[in-house]
LUMBA-155293 format. One record per residue (C-alpha): y negated, z, x. Coordinates in steps of 0.02 Angstrom, whole numbers, padded with zeros to 5 digits, always signed. Layout:
// LUMBA-155293
YZX
...
This chain:
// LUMBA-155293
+03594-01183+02210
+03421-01104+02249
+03488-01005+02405
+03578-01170+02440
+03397-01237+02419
+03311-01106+02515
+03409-01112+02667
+03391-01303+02694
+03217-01276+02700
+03187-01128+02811
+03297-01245+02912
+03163-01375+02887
+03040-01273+02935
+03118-01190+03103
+03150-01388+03145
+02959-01420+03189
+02934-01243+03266
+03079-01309+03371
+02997-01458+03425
+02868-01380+03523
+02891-01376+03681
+03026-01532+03696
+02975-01698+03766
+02878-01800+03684
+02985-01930+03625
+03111-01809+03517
+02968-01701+03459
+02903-01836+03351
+03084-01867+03266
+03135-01671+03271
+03101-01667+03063
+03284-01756+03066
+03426-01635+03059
+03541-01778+03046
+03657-01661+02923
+03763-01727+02817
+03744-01814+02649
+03694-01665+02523
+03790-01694+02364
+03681-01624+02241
+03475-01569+02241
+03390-01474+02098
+03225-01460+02088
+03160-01324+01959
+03007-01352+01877
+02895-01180+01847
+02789-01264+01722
+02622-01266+01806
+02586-01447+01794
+02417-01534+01845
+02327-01625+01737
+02312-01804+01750
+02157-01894+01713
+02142-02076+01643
+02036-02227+01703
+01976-02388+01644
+02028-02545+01730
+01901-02650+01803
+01912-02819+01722
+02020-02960+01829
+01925-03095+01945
+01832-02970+02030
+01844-02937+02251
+01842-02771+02313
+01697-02719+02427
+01819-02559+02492
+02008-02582+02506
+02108-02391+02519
+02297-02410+02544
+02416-02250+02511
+02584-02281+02585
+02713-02152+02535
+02826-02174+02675
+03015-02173+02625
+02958-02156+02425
+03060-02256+02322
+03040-02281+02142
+03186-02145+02118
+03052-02021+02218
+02919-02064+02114
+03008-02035+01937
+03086-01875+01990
+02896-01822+02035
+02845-01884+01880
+02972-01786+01786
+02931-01611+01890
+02758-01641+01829
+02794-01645+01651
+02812-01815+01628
+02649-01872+01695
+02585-01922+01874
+02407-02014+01926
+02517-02170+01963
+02502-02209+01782
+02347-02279+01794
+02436-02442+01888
+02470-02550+01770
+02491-02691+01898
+02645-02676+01990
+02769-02750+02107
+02899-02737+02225
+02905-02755+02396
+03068-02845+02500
+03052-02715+02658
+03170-02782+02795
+03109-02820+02964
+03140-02984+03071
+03268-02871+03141
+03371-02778+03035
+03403-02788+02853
+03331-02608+02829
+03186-02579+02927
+03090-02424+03003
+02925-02373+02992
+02870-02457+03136
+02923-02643+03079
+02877-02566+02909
+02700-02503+02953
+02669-02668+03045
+02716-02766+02914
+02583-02665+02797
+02460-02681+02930
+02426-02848+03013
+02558-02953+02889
+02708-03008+03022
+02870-02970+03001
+02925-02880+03180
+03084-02805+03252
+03134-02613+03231
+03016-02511+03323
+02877-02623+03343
+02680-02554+03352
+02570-02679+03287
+02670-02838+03387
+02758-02979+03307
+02923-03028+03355
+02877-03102+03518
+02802-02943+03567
+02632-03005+03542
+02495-02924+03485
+02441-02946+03306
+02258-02893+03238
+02302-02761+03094
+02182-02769+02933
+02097-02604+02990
+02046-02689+03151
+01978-02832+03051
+01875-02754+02953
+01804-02651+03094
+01758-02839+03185
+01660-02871+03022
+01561-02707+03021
+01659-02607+02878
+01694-02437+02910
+01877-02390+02951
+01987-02233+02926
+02156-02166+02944
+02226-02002+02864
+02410-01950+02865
+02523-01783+02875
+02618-01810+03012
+02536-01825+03205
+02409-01987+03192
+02503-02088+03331
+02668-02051+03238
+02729-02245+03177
+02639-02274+03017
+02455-02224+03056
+02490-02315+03228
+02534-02471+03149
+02350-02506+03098
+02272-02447+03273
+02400-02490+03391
+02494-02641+03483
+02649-02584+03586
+02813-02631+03598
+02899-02456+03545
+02854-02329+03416
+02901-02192+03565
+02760-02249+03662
+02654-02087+03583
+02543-02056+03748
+02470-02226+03747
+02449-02235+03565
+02340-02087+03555
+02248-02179+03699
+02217-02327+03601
+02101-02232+03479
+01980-02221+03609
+01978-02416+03635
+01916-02446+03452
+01783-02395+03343
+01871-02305+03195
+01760-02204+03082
+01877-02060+03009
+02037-02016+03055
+02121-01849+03006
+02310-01789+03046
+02421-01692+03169
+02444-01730+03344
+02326-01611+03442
+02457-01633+03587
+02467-01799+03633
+02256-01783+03649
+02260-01645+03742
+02434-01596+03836
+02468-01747+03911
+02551-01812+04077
+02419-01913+04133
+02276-01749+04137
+02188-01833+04015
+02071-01737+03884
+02053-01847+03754
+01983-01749+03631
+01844-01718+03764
+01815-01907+03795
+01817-01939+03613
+01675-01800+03590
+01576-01926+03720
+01597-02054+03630
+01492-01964+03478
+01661-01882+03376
+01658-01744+03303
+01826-01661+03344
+01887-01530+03233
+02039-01433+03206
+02034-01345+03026
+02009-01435+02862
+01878-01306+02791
+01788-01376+02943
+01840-01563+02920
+01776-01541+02742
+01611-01502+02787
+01579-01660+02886
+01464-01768+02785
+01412-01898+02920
+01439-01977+03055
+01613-01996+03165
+01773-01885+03149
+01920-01870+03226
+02011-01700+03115
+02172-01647+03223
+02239-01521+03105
+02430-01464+03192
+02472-01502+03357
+02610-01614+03306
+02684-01658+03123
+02598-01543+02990
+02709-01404+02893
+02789-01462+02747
+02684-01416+02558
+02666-01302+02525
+02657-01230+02692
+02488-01324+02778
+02422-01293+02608
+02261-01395+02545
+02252-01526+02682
+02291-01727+02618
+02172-01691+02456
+02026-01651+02538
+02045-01754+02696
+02067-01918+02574
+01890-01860+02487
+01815-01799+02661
+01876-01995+02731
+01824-02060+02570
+01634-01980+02554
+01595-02039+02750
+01674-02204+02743
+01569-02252+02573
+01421-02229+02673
+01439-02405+02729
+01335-02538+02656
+01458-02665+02718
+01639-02588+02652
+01766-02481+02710
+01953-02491+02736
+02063-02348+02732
+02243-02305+02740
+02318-02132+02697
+02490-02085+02714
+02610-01963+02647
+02706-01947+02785
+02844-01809+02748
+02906-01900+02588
+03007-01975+02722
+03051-01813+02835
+03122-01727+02678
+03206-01881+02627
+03290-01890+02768
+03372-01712+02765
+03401-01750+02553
+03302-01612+02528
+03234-01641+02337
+03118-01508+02300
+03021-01556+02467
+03025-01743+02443
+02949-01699+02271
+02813-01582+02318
+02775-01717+02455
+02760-01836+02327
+02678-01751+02209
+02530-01699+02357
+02501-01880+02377
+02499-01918+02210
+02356-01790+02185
+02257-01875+02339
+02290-02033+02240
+02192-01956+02090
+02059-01906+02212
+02028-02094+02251
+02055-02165+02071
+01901-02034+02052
+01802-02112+02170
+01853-02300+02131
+01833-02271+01943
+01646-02238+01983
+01633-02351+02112
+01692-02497+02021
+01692-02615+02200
+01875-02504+02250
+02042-02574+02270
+02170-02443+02281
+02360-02494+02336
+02504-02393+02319
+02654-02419+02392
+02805-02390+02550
+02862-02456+02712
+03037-02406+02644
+03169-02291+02532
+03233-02153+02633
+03373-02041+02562
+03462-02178+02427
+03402-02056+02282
+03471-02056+02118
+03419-01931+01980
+03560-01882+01882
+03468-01739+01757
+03300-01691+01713
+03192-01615+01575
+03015-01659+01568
+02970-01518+01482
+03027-01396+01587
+03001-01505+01742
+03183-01494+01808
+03245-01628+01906
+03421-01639+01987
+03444-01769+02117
+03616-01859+02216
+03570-01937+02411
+03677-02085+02462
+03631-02066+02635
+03510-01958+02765
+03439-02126+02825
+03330-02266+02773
+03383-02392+02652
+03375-02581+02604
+03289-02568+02437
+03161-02645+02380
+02988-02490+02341
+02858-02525+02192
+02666-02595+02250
+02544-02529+02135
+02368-02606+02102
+02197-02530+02036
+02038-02605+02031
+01958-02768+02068
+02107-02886+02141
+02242-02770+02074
+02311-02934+01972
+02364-03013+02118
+02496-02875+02164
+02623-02908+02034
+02795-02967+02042
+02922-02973+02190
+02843-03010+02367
+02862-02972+02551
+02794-02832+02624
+02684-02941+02717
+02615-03021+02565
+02531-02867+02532
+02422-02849+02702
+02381-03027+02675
+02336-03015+02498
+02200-02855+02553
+02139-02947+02687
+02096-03107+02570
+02039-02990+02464
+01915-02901+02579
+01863-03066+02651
+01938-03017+02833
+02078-03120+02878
């Protein structure tokens, strides 16, 4: 089982090495091997669990001055448990004790993608399969990062994939297909974002159209940077951190990276008198969902998870932080058949290599956090932060 194990991933791996050097448009989906359904995934546990701290809730009533959202995109409550179990029983999500679900289909399809599902998270419409911040009509809708920006807040955006891939685009972005990847890299230089961190160093600077636009964002006052012990150091002003040229590696391959750019994001975005907004995704829950590859999904998970305690740090001091938790979709149809918290072994069945029509959890901390409980739409939750924050 471990070679079994081993060799999906060095696949994996050789996938986005692969997808160099293609056009643009299958780069971006290379991480899908489209292989068939794996029967069985173990994931063994070595026993060196992080520790997870535990906050106070702020008393119910209360707005947020600073809304963060994590999606885990393609984490489904299955994801979360077996992550939960690989870390001894014990994950920062615990500190949620408001939670809900989320009914994810699109105004197209009964399971949606991450572009319907990022939209829907964003600006609160439900939108066809594909769609980059428009509503069904192809129309563009403001997202609750743009919003904020129009009332002075601070806004950031920090993922693991490339930051024009169909999640981070959703709340910077209006066009009609998620392929569109030139022109929504060229739409960060029509707004005002604060922070934003994650792959993609081609589509700013080894593009068709000539265009430098890592150059033209440097004269608009951004500090571009490439490596995240430089992105750490930032402690003001404008960044725009391009760490791979396209999607990431995998954890633990790019190492230390969604940790500290959450906290970097975090400690410039708090500067603001006003607020902030900012979303940060786990991207690659979804990529190794898709090739029902357990131990990565996990390790993905478990990443986030640890960014997530970096906020709950911050918004436990803070005390004026709203932190939601939560996914455009379930990718993989995971159920978890064994496990041993102790030991942290987890063994996991797939159901298929593609998204699926469940229902994923919304968790709530902080002021506000009451109002996410119980079933909703995925749009209820952009519309319920943007109440919140006073924006929409």
């Amino acid at each position: 089982m471990k070679s079994i194990t081993k060799s999906i991933y060095t696949l994996l791996l050789a996938a986005w090495v692969l997808s160099i050097g293609h056009s643009t448009s299958f780069a971006q989906e290379q991480y899908k091997e489209n292989k068939k359904v794996t029967a069985v995934e173990e994931y063994k546990g070595n026993g060196n669990f992080y520790p997870v701290a535990q906050y106070d809730q702020v008393k119910p009533g209360k707005k947020p001055k600073n809304v963060i959202l994590f999606i885990g995109d393609g984490m489904g409550l299955a994801h979360i448990y077996a992550s939960m179990t690989a870390n001894g029983g014990s994950l920062f999500l615990q500190n949620f004790t408001h939670v809900g679900f989320s009914k994810t289909y699109s105004a197209s399809d009964y399971v949606t993608d991450s572009g319907a599902g990022g939209t829907a998270l964003a600006c609160g419409v439900k939108t066809y399969n594909g769609a980059i911040g428009v509503d069904a009509n192809k129309q563009p809708v403001p997202s609750i990062r743009e919003l904020a920006e129009k009332k002075g807040l601070k806004t950031g955006l920090v993922s693991t994939s490339a930051i024009n891939h169909a999640t981070p685009a959703s709340f910077l972005s209006h066009q009609a297909s998620r392929s569109n990847y030139d022109e929504i890299a060229a739409d960060f230089l029509n707004t005002q974002i604060d922070v934003f961190i994650g792959g993609g160093v081609r589509f700013f600077e080894k593009r068709k159209d000539g265009r430098n636009l890592s150059k033209e964002l440097r004269d608009k006052g951004y500090q571009v940077l490439y490596k995240m012990d430089d992105i750490s150091k930032v402690t003001s002003g404008k960044l725009a951190g391009l760490t791979a040229d396209e999607h990431n590696p995998p954890m633990p391959e790019r190492g230390e990276m969604l940790v500290p750019a959450t906290q970097t994001a975090i400690n410039l975005l708090s500067q603001s008198k006003k607020g902030f907004f900012l979303m940060v995704e786990g991207s690659e829950i979804d990529f190794l969902a898709h090739n029902n590859h357990a131990p990565g999904l996990i390790r993905e998970t478990l990443d986030m998870d640890r960014a997530i305690g970096a906020a709950l740090a911050f918004a436990a001091k803070n005390k004026e932080t709203l932190i939601v938790v939560t996914a455009d979709h379930e990718t993989g149809g995971l159920t978890l058949v064994e496990g041993n918290n102790k030991a942290g072994d987890v063994t996991g069945k797939f159901s298929s290599p593609e998204h699926t029509g469940i229902c994923v959890p919304v968790f709530a901390f902080g002021p506000g956090a009451e109002q996410f409980g119980g079933f909703m739409e995925n749009t209820e939750v952009a519309n319920k932060m943007m109440k919140l924050l006073g924006v929409k």
